[in-house]
Structures are given as C-alpha cells and as structure tokens.
C-alpha positions in Angstrom: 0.0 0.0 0.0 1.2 3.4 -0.8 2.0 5.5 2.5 3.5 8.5 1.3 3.1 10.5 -1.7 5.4 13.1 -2.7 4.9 16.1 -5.4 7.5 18.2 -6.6 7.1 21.2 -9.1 10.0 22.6 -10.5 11.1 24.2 -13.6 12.1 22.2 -16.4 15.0 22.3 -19.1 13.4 22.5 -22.5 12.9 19.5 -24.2 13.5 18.6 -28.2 10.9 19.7 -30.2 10.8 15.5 -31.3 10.6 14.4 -28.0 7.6 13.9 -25.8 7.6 14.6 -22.3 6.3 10.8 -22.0 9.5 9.5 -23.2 11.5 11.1 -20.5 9.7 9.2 -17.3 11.5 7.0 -15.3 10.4 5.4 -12.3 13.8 4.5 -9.8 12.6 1.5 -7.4 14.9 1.3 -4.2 16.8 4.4 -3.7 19.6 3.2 -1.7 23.6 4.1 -3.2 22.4 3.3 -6.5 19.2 4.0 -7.1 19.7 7.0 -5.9 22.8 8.0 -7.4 21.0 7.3 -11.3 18.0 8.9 -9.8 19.8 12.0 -9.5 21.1 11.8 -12.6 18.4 11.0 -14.4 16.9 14.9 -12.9 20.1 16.5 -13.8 19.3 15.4 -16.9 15.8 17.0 -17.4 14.1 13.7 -16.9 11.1 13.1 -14.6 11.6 10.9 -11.7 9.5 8.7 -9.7 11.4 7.8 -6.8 9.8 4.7 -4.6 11.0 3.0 -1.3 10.1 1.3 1.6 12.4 3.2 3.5 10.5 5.9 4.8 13.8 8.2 5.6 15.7 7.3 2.5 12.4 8.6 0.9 12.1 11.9 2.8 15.9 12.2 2.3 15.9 12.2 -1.6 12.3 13.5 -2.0 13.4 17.4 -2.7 15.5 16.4 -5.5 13.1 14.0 -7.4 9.9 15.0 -9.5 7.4 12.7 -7.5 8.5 9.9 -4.4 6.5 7.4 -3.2 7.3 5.1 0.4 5.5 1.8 -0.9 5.9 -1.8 -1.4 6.1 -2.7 -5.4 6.3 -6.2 -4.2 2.2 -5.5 -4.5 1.2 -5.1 -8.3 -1.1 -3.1 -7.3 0.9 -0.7 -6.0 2.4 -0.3 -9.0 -0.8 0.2 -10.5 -1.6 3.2 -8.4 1.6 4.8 -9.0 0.6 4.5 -12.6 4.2 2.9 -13.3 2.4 0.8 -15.8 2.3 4.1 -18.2 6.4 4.6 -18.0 8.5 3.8 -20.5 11.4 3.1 -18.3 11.7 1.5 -14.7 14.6 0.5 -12.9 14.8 -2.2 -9.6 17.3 -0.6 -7.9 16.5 -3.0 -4.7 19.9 -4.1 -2.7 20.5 -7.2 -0.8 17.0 -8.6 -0.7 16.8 -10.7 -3.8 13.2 -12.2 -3.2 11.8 -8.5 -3.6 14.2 -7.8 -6.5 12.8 -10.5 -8.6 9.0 -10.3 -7.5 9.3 -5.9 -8.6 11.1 -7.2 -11.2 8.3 -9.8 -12.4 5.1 -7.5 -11.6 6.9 -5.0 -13.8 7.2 -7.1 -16.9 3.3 -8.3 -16.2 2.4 -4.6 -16.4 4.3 -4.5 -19.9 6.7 -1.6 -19.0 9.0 -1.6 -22.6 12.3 -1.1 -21.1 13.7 -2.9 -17.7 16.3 -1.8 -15.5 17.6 -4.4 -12.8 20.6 -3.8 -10.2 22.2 -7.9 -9.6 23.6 -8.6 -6.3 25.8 -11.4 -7.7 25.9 -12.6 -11.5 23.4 -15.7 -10.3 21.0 -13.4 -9.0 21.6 -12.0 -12.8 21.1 -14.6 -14.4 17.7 -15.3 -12.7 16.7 -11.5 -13.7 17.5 -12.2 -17.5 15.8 -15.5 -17.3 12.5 -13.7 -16.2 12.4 -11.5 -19.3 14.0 -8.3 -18.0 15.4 -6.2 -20.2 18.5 -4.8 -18.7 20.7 -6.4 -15.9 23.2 -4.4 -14.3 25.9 -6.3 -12.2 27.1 -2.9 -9.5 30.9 -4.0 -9.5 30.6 -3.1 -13.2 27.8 0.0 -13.9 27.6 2.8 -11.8 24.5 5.1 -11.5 25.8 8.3 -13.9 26.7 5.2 -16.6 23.2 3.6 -16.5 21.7 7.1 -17.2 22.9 7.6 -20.0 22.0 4.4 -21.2 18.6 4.5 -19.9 17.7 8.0 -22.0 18.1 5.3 -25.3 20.4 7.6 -26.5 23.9 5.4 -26.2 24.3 2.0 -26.7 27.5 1.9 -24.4 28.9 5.0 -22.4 32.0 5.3 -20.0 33.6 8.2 -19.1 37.3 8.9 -17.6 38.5 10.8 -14.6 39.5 14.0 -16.8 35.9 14.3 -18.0 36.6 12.1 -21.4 34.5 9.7 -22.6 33.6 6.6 -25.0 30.1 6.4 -26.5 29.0 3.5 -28.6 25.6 5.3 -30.7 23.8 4.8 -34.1 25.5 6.9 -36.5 23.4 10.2 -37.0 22.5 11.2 -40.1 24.8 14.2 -40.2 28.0 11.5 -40.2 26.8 9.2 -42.7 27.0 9.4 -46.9 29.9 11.4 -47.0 33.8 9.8 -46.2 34.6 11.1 -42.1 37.4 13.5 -43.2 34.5 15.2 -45.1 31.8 15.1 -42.8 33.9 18.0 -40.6 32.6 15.4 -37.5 35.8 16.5 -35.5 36.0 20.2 -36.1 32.1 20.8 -36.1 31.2 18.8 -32.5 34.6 17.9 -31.3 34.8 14.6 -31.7 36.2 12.1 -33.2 34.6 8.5 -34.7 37.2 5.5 -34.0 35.4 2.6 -34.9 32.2 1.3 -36.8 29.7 -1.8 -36.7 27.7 -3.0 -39.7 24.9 -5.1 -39.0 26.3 -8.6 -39.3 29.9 -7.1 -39.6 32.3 -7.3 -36.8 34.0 -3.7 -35.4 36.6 -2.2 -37.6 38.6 0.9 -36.8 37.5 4.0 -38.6 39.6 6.4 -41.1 39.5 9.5 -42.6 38.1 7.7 -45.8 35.5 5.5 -44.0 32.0 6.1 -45.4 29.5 5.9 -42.4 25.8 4.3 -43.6 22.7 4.9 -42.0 22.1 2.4 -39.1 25.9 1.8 -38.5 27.1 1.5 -34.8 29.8 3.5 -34.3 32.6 3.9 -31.4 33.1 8.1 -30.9 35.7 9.5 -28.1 35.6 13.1 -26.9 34.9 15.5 -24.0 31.6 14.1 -22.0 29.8 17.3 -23.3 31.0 16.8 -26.8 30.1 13.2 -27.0 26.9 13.6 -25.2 25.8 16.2 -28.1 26.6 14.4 -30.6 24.8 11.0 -29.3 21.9 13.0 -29.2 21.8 13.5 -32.8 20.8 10.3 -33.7 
C-alpha cells in the first residue's frame, strides 16, 4: 500500500521539439547508493523521476531532488498500478540485498508491460535469474555505476564510460549528419569535437575508422571526446 506521496514542481529544461515529455519518465525503485545516485542523474538530466522505497527516511531524504517519491511496497502489483508505473517507458529495480523482492518488482513490472527494464544484480546468479525472467537490462554494481546507466537508460547510447578528466567513449547509431559522406569530409571533429574511431555493420564485426571510412545509416559507431561533446553528438541520432 502506498503510505507516502510526494509532489515536486520545478522548472524544467526545454525538451527537443521531437521528443515527448512521455519519453522522458523514469520510475527509480529502491533508492539506496544506486538508485539513488541514477535517480539524480536521471533529474540532472531534465528527466522526470519517480522515486519509490520502503524506506520511509531514505524517501524523505531524496524527495526534494526528485519530480514525484512514493514510500511503498512494489512487491504489490497493485501498488504499482496506483503509481501508474504501468504508463512509464522506463523503470529500474534498484532493490539491494534482498533478492526475493528484487525478482517479485522485477516480475510484476514485466506483467504490467513496462518496454524497457532496468535491474541492479547482487551477484551474476541473481543476474542470471533477472534475465531468465524477461527483464530487459541487468546491471551487475561492481561493473555500472548510477551516472553510466543514465545515460543508457535515456536510449540515447548504446555503451557510455567516461574517464577521470571528464573524457569519454560512447557506442551510438551513426546520426545522419556522419553518414553518406567519407569522415574527413563530414567535418565530425571540427564541427562537435569529436572524433569516430570505430564502426559496426549489421552482421559485420567492429573495424577501426579512417579518414576515408564512409559511415551508412544504421551503422554503430565507437566516438571519443569530451563528455559534453560526446553527449551532443549522441543526441543527434
């Protein structure tokens, strides 16, 4: 049952003219060190964020910073009904160390049909039991941190890690803007500051990029950069 409700208004950055508000909705369950820490990424990102614990303090402590909080138990499908998480694009089980409500949030989740499923693995057999269920997304927390898994949960990267002197490494469909034209003409470095190292062709394996490589629509590609930089251009495609 849902104890607590939370409401938050605040303004927000503008969005894409392309992009509708309904695609930017994320619902964070568990907001301990992880949850919390993508949760607040997630906002500093413009999305909206539906924060939900059982903890009532870790609830009242993050509430401020989140578009909506809830204290509730989505071991309940119903609660997640009333929260309405069944209209979200996006969810994420950020639930700790207690692996029976991990996989029941994770399993009333996929029975309400949400399209893309976050999960936070204690161990890589607790993993496993996620991706057997059907859930979209496993993330094992020696490997993903919070800030990575945001930017992979706004569909925008494929792969994302950044470096201690704010560099990065983004795996992204090519945008249109890179493709039909060789790289060195494309002026991909000196128009967004970045530059394309390698390149995927559906059914190809990875090869390194040069100046002569012809991108083609729906090519993966590998581009390095400043965070900023990279993070622009990702959002191109």
């Amino acid at each position: 049952m849902v104890k607590y409700l939370h409401s938050l208004r605040r303004r927000r950055r503008k969005r894409p003219a392309d992009q509708h508000p309904g695609d930017q909705r994320v619902a964070v369950i568990g907001l301990g060190r992880f949850g919390s820490s993508l949760a607040n990424e997630l906002m500093h990102r413009g999305w909206d964020v539906l924060g939900i614990d059982t903890d009532t303090r870790l609830v009242q402590k993050y509430s401020d910073g989140l578009t909506h909080s809830a204290v509730a138990d989505c071991t309940d499908p119903e609660v997640l009904r009333q929260l309405g998480v069944h209209d979200f694009t996006s969810a994420v089980v950020g639930i700790g160390t207690d692996i029976e409500a991990s996989i029941l949030v994770s399993s009333n989740l996929l029975e309400a049909e949400v399209p893309n499923i976050w999960a936070k693995a204690i161990s890589r057999q607790h993993g496993q039991i996620l991706e057997r269920l059907g859930v979209h997304h496993v993330v094992l927390p020696e490997h993903e941190m919070g800030e990575r898994v945001a930017h992979l949960v706004t569909g925008r990267m494929l792969d994302f890690i950044e470096f201690d002197d704010d560099y990065a490494l983004v795996k992204t469909v090519a945008p249109d803007i890179a493709t039909g034209v060789p790289l060195g003409q494309s002026q991909v470095r000196s128009r967004y500051g970045v530059t394309v190292v390698g390149i995927k062709r559906p059914g190809e394996d990875f090869t390194y990029a040069t100046a002569l490589t012809v991108v083609e629509k729906g090519d993966v590609i590998v581009v390095t950069g400043k965070t900023h930089a990279v993070e622009t251009f990702a959002a191109l495609s």
